[in-house]
N, C-alpha and C positions, 0 to 999 in steps of 0.2 A: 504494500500500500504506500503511496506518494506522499511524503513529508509534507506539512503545510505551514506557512505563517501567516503572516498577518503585513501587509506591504504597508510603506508610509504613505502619507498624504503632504501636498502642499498648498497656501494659499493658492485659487484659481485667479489669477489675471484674466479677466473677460477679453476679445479680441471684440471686433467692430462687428455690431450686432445689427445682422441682416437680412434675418429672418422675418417672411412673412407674419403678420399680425395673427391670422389661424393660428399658427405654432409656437407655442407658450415654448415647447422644449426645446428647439434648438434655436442656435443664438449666434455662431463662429463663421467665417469661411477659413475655408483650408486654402495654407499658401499653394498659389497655382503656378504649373513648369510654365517655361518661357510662351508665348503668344503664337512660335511657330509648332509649339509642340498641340496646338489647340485647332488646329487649323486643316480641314480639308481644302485641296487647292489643286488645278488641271492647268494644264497650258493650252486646251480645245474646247469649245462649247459642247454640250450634250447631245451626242447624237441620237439620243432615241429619250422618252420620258424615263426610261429605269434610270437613266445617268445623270438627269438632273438634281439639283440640292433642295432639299425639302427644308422648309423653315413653317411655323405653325405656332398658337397661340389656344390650344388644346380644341377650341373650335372653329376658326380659320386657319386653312393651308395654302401653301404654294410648294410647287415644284416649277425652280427657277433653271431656266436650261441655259441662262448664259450666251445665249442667241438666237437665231429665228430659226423657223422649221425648217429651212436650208443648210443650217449650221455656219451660217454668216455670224459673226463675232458682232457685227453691225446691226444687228438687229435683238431682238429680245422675247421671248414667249415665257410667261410666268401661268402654268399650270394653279386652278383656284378649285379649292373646296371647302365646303360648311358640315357642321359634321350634325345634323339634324336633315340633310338632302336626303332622302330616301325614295325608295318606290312603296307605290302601297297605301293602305292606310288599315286602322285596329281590326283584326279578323280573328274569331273564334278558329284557328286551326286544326281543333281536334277531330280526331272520326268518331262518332259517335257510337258506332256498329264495333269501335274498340272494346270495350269491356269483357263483350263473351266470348272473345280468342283466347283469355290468359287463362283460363282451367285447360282449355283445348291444349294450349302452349307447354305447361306445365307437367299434363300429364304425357303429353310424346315427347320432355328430357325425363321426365321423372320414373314414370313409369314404362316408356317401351322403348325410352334409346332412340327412337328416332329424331334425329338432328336433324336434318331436310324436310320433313314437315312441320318442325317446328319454325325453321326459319319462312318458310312456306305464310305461315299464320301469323310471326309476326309483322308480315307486310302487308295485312291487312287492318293491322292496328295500328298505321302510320297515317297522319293528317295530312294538313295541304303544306306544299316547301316554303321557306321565310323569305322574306323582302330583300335587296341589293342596297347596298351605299352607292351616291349617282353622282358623277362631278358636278360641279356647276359652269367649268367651263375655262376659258383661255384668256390671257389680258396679253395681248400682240405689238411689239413698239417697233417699227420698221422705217429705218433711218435713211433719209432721203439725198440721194447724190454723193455717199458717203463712198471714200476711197479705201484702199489696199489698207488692213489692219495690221497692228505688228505688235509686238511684246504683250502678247494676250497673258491673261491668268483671269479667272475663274475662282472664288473661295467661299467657304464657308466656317467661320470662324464659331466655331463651340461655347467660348466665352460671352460676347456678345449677342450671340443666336442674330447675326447678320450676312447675307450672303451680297457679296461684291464682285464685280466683273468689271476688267481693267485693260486698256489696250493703248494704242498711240496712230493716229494719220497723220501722216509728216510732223510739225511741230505741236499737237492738240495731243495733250493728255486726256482720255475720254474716261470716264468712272459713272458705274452706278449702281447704286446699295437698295437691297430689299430685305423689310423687316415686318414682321407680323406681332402690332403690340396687343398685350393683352391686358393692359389698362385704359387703353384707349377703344380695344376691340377693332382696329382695323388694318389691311395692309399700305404702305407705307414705300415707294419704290422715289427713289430720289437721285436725277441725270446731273453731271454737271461736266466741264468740260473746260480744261487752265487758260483758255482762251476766251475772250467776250464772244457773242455771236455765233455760236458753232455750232448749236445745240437744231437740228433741224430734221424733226420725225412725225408720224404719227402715231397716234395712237387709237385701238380699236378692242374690240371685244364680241367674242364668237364662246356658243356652246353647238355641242350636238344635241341637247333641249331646247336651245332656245324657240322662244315664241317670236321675239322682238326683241331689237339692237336698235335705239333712237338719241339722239341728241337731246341735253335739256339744256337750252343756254350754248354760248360757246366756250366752254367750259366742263361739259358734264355729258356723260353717257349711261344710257339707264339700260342695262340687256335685262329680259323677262323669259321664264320658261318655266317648264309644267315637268316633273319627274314623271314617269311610268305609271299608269296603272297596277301593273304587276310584269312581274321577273318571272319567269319560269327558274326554277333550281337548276344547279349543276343536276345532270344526272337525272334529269326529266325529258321524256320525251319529246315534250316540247320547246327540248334544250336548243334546236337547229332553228326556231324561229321564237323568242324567249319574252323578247319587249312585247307588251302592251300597252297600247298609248290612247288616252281618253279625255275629250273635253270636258267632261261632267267633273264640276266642283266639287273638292274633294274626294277621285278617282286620282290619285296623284297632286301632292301637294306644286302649287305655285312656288317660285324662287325669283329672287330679283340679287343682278350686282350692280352697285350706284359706284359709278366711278369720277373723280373728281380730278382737275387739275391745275396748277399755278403755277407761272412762268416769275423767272425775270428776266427782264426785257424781250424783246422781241414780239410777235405776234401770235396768237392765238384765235385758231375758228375752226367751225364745224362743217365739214362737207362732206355731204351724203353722210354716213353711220359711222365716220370716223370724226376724230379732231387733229389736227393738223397744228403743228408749233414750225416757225420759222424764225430763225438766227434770234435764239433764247440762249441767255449765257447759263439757267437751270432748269430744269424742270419737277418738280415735287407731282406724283402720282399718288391718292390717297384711293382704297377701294374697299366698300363694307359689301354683305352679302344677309341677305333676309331669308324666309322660307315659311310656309304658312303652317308649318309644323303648331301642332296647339296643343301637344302633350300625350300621352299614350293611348288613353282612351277615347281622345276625341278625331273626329274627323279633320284630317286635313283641310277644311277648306276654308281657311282665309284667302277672302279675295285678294286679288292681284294688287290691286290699287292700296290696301292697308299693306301689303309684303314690301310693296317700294316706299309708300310715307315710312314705313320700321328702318331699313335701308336708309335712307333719305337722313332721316333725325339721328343717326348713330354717325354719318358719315359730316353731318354739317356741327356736330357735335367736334369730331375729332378735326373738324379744319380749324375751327379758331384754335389749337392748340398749337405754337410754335416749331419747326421741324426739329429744333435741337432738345427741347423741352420731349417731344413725339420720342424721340430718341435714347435723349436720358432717361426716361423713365421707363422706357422697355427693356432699356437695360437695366436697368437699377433691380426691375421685375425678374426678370430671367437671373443674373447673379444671385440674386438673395435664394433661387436655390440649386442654382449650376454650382456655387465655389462652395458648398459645403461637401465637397468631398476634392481630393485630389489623387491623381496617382503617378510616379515617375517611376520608371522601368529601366536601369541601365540599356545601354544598346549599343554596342560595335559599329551598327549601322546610322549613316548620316539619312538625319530627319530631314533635311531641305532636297528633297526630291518632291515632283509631286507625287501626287496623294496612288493612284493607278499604277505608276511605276515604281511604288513601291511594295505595293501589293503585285505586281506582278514578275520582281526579284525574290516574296517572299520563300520560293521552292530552292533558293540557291543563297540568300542571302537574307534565312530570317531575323527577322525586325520586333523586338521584346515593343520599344518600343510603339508602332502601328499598333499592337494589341491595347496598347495603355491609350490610343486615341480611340478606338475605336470602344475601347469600357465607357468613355466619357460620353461619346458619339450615341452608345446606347440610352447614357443619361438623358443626355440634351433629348434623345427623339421621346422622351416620356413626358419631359417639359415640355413640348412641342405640340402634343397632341391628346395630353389630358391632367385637366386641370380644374380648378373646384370649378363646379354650374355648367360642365361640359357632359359630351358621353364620353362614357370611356372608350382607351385606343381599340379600334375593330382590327382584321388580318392584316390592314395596311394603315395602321396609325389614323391617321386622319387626310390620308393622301391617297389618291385614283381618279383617273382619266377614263375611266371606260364605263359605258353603261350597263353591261354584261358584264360585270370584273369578276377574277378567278374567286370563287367559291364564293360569288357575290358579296366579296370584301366586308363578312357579318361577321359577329362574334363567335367563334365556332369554340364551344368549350368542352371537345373533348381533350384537349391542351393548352390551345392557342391564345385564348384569352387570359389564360390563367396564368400563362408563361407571362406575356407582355408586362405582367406586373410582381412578377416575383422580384426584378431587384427596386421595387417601389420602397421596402423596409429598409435592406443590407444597405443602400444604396444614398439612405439620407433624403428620399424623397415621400416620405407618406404621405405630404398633402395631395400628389401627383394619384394617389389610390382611391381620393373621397367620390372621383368618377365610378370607381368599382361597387363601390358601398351602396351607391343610388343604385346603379343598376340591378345589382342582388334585392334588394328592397325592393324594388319593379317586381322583377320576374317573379319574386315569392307573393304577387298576389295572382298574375297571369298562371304560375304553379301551381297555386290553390284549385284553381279551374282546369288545369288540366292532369293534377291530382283524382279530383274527383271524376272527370268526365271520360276519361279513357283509363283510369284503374279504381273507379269504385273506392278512392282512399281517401284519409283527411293527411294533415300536412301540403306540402309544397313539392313539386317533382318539376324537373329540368331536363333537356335532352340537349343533343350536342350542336343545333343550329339557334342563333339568336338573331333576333333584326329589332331594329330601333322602336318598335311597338310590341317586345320583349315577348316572342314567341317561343311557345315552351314546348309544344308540343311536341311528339317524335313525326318529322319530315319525312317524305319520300312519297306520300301517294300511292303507295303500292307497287312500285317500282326502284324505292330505296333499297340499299342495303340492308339488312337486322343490325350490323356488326358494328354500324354508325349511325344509322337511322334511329334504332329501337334501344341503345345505351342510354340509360337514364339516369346516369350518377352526376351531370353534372353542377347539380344541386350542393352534396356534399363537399366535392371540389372545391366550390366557391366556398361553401364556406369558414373551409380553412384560413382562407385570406382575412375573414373576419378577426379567427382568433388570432390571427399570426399579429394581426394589426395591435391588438390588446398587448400579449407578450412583449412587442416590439418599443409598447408607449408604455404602456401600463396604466393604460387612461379604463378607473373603472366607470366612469360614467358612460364609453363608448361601449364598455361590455353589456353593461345594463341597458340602455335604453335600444342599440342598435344591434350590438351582433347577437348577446343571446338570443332574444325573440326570431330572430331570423334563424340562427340555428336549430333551436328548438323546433320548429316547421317542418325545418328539412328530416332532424331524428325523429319526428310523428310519421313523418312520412316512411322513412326506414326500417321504422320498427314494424308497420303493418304491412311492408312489404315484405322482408322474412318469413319464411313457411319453414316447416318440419322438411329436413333432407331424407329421413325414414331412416337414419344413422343416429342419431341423439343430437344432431347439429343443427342449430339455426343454416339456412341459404339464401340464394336469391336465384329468384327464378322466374321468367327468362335472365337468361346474363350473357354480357358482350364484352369480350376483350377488346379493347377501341380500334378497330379498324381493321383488327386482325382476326382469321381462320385458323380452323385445324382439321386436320383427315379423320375423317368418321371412321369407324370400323369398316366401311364398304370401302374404305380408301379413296373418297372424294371430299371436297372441299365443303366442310361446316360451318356456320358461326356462334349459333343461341346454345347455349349448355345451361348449367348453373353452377351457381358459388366460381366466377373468376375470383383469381385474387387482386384485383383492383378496387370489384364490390366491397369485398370480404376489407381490404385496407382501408379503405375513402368511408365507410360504413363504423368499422371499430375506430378511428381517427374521431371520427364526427362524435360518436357516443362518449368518450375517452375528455373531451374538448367542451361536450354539452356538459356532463356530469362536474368536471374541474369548475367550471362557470358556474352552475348551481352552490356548488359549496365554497366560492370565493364568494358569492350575492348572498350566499344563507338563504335558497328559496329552491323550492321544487323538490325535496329531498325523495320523497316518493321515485316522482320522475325519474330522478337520479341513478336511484337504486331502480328501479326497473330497467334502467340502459344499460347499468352493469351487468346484469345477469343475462340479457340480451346479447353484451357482449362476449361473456363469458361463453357461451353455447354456438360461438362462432369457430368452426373449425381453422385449425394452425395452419400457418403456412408452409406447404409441402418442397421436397425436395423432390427433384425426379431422377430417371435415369440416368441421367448425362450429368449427373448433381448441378443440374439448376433449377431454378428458383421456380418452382411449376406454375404456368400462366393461367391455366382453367384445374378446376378441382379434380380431374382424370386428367393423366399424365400420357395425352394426346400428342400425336406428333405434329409440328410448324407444318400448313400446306407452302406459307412465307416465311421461311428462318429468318430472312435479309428487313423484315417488316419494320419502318420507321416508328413505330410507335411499340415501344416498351413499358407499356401500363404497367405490369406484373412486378416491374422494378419502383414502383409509386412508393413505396414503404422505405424505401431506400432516399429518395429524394423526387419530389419537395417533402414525402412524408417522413418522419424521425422512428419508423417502429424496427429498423433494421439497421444498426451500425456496428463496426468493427469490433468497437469495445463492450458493445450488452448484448451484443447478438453474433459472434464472431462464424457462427455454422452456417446462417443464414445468409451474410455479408458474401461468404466464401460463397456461397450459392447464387446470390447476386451476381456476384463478380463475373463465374461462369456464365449464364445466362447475357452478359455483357456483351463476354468476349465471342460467345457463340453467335452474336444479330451481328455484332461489326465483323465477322471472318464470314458470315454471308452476305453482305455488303449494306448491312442496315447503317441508319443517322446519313444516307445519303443528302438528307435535305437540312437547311443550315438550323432549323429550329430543332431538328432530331439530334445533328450533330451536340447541338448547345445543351442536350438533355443530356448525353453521353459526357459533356465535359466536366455538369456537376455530378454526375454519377461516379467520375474520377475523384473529384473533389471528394466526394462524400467518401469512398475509399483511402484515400487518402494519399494517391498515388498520382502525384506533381507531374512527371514523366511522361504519364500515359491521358494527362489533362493536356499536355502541352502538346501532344502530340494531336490529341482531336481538334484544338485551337488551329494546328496549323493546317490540317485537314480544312478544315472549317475556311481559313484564309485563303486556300486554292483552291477548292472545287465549288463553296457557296455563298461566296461575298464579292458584290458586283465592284464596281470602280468605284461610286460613289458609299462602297462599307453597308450599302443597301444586303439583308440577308437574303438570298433566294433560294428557287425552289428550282429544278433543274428544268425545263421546259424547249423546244423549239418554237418559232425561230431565236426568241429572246428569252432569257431568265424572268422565271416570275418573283415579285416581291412579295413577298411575307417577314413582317414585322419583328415577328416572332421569336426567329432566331438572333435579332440584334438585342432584342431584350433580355433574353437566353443567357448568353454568353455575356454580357454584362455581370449578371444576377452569379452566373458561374464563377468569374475571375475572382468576384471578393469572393465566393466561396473558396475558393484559392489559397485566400488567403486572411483568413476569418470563417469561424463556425461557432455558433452558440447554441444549437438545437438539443444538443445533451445535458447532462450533468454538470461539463465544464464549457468554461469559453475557451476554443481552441485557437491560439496563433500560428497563423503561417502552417497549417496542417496540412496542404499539399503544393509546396513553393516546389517546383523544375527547376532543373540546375541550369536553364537557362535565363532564369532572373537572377543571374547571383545577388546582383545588387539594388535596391527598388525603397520605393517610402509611400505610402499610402494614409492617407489621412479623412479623416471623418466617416471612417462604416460604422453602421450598427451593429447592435447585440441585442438579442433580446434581453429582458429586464430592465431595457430603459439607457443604454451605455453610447456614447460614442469614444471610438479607437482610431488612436494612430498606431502606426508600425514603421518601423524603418529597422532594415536587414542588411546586411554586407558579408560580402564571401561565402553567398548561399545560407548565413549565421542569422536568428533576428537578434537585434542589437537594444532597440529600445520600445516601449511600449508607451503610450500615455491615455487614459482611460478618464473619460468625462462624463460622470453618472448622471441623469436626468432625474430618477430617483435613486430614495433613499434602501439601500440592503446588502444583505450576504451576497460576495460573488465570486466563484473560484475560477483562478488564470490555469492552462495548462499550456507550459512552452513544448516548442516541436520539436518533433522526435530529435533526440540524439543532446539535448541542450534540459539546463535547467534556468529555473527563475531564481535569482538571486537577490538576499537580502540580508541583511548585518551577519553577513561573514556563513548563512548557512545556504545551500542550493535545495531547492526543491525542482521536481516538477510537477506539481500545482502547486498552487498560492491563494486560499481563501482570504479573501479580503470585505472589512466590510467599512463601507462606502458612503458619502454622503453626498446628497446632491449638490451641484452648484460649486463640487471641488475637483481638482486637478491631480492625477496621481500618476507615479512615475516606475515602473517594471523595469528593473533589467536584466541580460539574460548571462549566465555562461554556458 
């Protein structure tokens, strides 16, 4: 057993407190590496939208491409979206004829083994598919009589959350900065040029919705357009011809973008659908965006004409605000929670390359530091695209161009959404989470109803597609998969993030009024889902390994069984998590104890033949070894029921079941990959983390550090994996899920040297670290609250203090002080 003492404390010196007013707890920034180590930067414009730089203000985006659809450096197209655009409007999506399949279901796995009838009948339990996210549309600057460009660069600076595009025609230095404020609510694109008179372009604005592109004044363009009726689903028949488009108010809500403009000097006017600027020494572009969106249950149809007065008064709002003022305070907004964390990574390799060319040396000459921009890159895209009074980030943050987007760009949570926000806590951003919290509070009343109406249960149920009018139901029509269609866990899922959020603050007010009740819903719901397995064990039944099959005894391809172990994890988590919460509130003790015993009767986690970690309750064979989605490994991470040190048979079981999906070519996709790197992390093996990181940097991260998914002709984006791998690296390098706080528990001997500042810990802590010759060196540890808390230093190293070494160090702590670890 590991020696303990008791470490000192120091007076806390406060640092410059610039934390948003939400957050009582945190107060510091973390000093930040040099301005180029913060910085995405090309020497070519974007030639396709994947390549563009994404800036956003959790409900306005752009994707600035740095030039026009030609890839003229002289020209400019600023991709625009609102993250309330959707197709659709509130629809009961359940089938109602669901109910009297699940005995049908139950007894052909239960009782006859037959697995292909079962999956049979669950597709007739699937309701109608969810909604799409819709762009709103393009803002187009196309510069007139403009000559031969030269010393082009392209940037997006992390720090500031501004992207700048910079070039030279003969003696004219040309520059222009776009920003998305989120105290002002609007975007913000500002031309200028070292020379008086140079400045001579128009400007225009185009959707593939639009209704209308009109002039107001010569100064102002007002585009108008109508989203979809309905989206057919990926993976619907009527996937070849998917849009529906309808005049009927509210049959797709209305959208309007009010664009605005102000010169100095020069002239300004409107002809035909554009506005035309001639020999202007600036040009300031200001643009809001509206949508008749009226909340989840009500009908989209705000007229058109109140969607542009909404526009209209946000946008004439944000013009009387000075551009430097505009400026300063979106910065001031973004910093106060971009610099509370930093990270510097030694590196061999020279940072002043761009951004592309160095990811595309990473196979010959990796780059520690690229990974330490691109941890930050993950931050910033959180800040970006969800923030208090927003929706939360869908598959693609708050960013898409297409009206059909890949997996109609919704919240898919049989991972996706739930990954996007896992470095929300480690990462020093929770207020960036309050968009998650709303929307779990959505769906747990939309759950309610589809709780009852397609399983006859009380509580709250979730399936794995969601759209902005929080569709719960399980998707497909009858043509979905079982395996992703009819997986119902992701109710319990989410509500991890609840507790994890509690842990993380230790705000019992948020446990009490918000997550318990929410949790509680989803264990009502769980517990009358559980049936007798005819063995003495509680199960669940139907059950889906998320995305994945297995060969039936006839040797063909299955999916519906019971008792996966994902149910069986995300279920005892959920009950484990509801009961802790009752006896920290003092309330529901009943309750309580009824979930234990509940849990108790849940059968253990098996080992199989090949000693891993068995995925369904019979020890079936993979129809997909290579399967991107390793549910069965959930317990391991993000869940805590499976670690090295309390579960070491298990772990070992894990590991295998790891090593067996990546040796058949599974985590092919960058968000699978980013599951596999904290699965390292959670092992604890640095090596084998660093290794899927660099996997990750060559086969699924575009030039713009965009994660993707492999696809022709172009890579698709998905968010997912940039959040991922975020969320991974401090696992990296930080873990507080057990019994101790672990430092530096899986550092690769390719960071020898590195300093990390502001992660979190649960219990309320923020950490710094700084390490040299692969050694940690010093610690400093800033409690938010007051209690016990034990340091374990990494392997091979102890903690030291008045002359004795330990490795661990219980300390106890007081809030609002600074304390200082050091290692030998």
């Amino acid at each position: 057993m590991s020696k303990s003492s008791t470490c000192t404390r120091r007076s806390f010196l406060a640092a410059t407190a610039i934390a948003a007013s939400s957050s009582p707890l945190l107060s510091r920034q973390a000093e930040q590496p040099s301005a180029s180590d913060l910085k995405l930067w090309y020497e070519a414009p974007a030639a396709q939208w994947v390549d563009a730089l994404p800036i956003g203000n959790g409900r306005l985006g752009a994707m600035v491409f740095g030039g026009d659809a030609h890839g003229s450096p002289t020209g400019e197209v600023l991709q625009i979206n609102e993250d309330t655009l959707w197709s659709g409007k509130p629809t009961d999506g359940n089938n109602p004829d669901a109910p009297k399949y699940l005995d049908p279901i139950r007894k052909a796995v239960l009782e006859q083994g037959n697995y292909h009838l079962a999956d049979q009948l669950c597709s007739k339990m699937q309701g109608r598919f969810a909604e799409s996210y819709q762009p709103a549309g393009n803002l187009r600057i196309e510069f007139l009589g403009a000559g031969k460009a030269t010393g082009y660069r392209r940037e997006l600076d992390l720090d500031t959350a501004c992207a700048t595009t910079s070039y030279q025609i003969g003696d004219v230095n040309f520059e222009r900065t776009a920003f998305v404020s989120a105290p002002e609510q609007v975007l913000v694109v500002h031309l200028t040029a070292s020379k008086p008179g140079q400045i001579h372009c128009s400007v225009s604005l185009d959707a593939e919705l639009q209704k209308s592109v009109k002039p107001s004044g010569k100064n102002r363009l007002v585009l108008t357009g109508k989203a979809a009726a309905h989206i057919a689903g990926a993976g619907h028949p009527k996937s070849e011809t998917p849009v529906t488009l309808s005049e009927a108010p509210g049959d797709g809500m209305f959208f309007a973008a009010v664009l605005d403009t102000n010169i100095d000097g020069g002239a300004l006017s409107a002809e035909g659908n554009k506005l035309v600027v001639k020999g202007a020494n600036s040009l300031i572009i200001l643009l809001t965006i509206a949508t008749g969106f009226r909340g989840l249950t009500q009908t989209p149809d705000t007229p058109i004409d109140q969607v542009v007065a909404t526009a209209t008064t946000q946008l004439e709002k944000s013009a009387k605000v000075p551009l430097h003022l505009l400026r300063d305070r979106h910065i001031k907004d973004h910093q106060a929670l971009f610099r509370r964390v930093s990270l510097s990574l030694a590196s061999p390799v020279a940072g002043n390359k761009p951004t592309d060319v160095r990811l595309k040396s990473f196979a010959t000459s990796p780059d520690p530091s690229l990974l330490a921009l691109y941890f930050q890159y993950g931050r910033y895209l959180l800040i970006s695209s969800s923030r208090q009074g927003t929706q939360p980030a869908n598959l693609q943050g708050i960013w898409n161009d297409q009206v059909t987007p890949p997996w109609s760009s919704n919240w898919t949570a049989n991972i996706n959404v739930q990954m996007n926000y896992w470095p929300a806590e480690t990462c020093n951003l929770t207020e960036c989470a309050a968009p998650l919290f709303e929307f779990i509070s959505d769906l747990s009343k939309t759950g309610a109803r589809t709780a009852e109406e397609t399983y006859g249960l009380p509580g709250w149920v979730s399936h794995h597609n969601i759209d902005l009018w929080r569709a719960s139901n399980p998707v497909g029509e009858g043509v979905g998969q079982p395996t992703w269609a009819n997986w119902n866990m992701s109710g319990p899922w989410l509500c991890q993030h609840l507790y994890e959020h509690y842990l993380f603050t230790r705000d019992r007010e948020f446990l009490k009024t918000r997550a318990y009740p929410l949790m509680k819903g989803s264990a009502e719901f769980c517990l009358a889902w559980l049936i007798e397995d005819g063995k003495g064990h509680l199960t669940t039944c139907p059950s889906e390994s998320t995305e994945n099959d297995f060969l039936a005894p006839d040797g063909k391809p299955a999916m519906t069984s019971a008792g996966c172990t994902m149910d069986l994890a995300l279920i005892r988590e959920l009950f484990g998590n509801c009961a802790a919460s009752a006896r920290e509130l003092g309330i529901d003790a009943e309750f309580a104890a009824k979930l234990q015993r509940a849990s108790d009767r849940l059968p253990p986690y098996n080992i199989g033949k090949y000693g891993q970690l068995q995925e369904w309750a019979i020890d079936f064979e993979e129809s997909t070894p290579g399967q991107r989605h390793m549910s069965h490994l959930y317990p391991l991470y993000p869940g805590n029921q499976i670690t090295p040190r309390s579960t070491p048979e298990l772990a070992k079981a894990a590991r295998v079941s790891l090593e067996r999906r990546l040796a058949h070519g599974g985590a092919y996709t960058g968000w699978s990959r980013a599951w596999a790197i904290s699965f390292w992390a959670r092992l604890g093996d640095g090596a084998k983390a660093w290794e899927s990181l660099s996997m990750l940097m060559l086969h699924s991260t575009n030039i713009n550090l965009f994660d993707t998914h492999p696809a022709n002709p172009s890579p698709i984006f998905q968010i997912d994996g940039n959040f991922g791998t975020t969320a991974a690296i401090a696992e990296m390098l930080l873990q507080s899920h057990g019994p101790s706080i672990d430092l530096l528990p899986a550092l690769p001997s390719a960071w020898p040297g590195g300093e990390v500042r502001g992660l979190r810990a649960r219990g309320g802590l923020e950490i710094d670290l700084r390490w040299d010759g692969g050694k940690a060196v010093e610690c400093t540890v800033r409690p938010t609250a007051t209690g016990r808390y034990k340091f374990r230093a990494p392997q091979g190293q102890t903690l030291r203090w008045q002359n004795e070494n330990a490795q661990e160090v219980s300390c106890d702590l007081n809030a609002s002080t600074s304390y200082t670890l050091h290692f030998a």
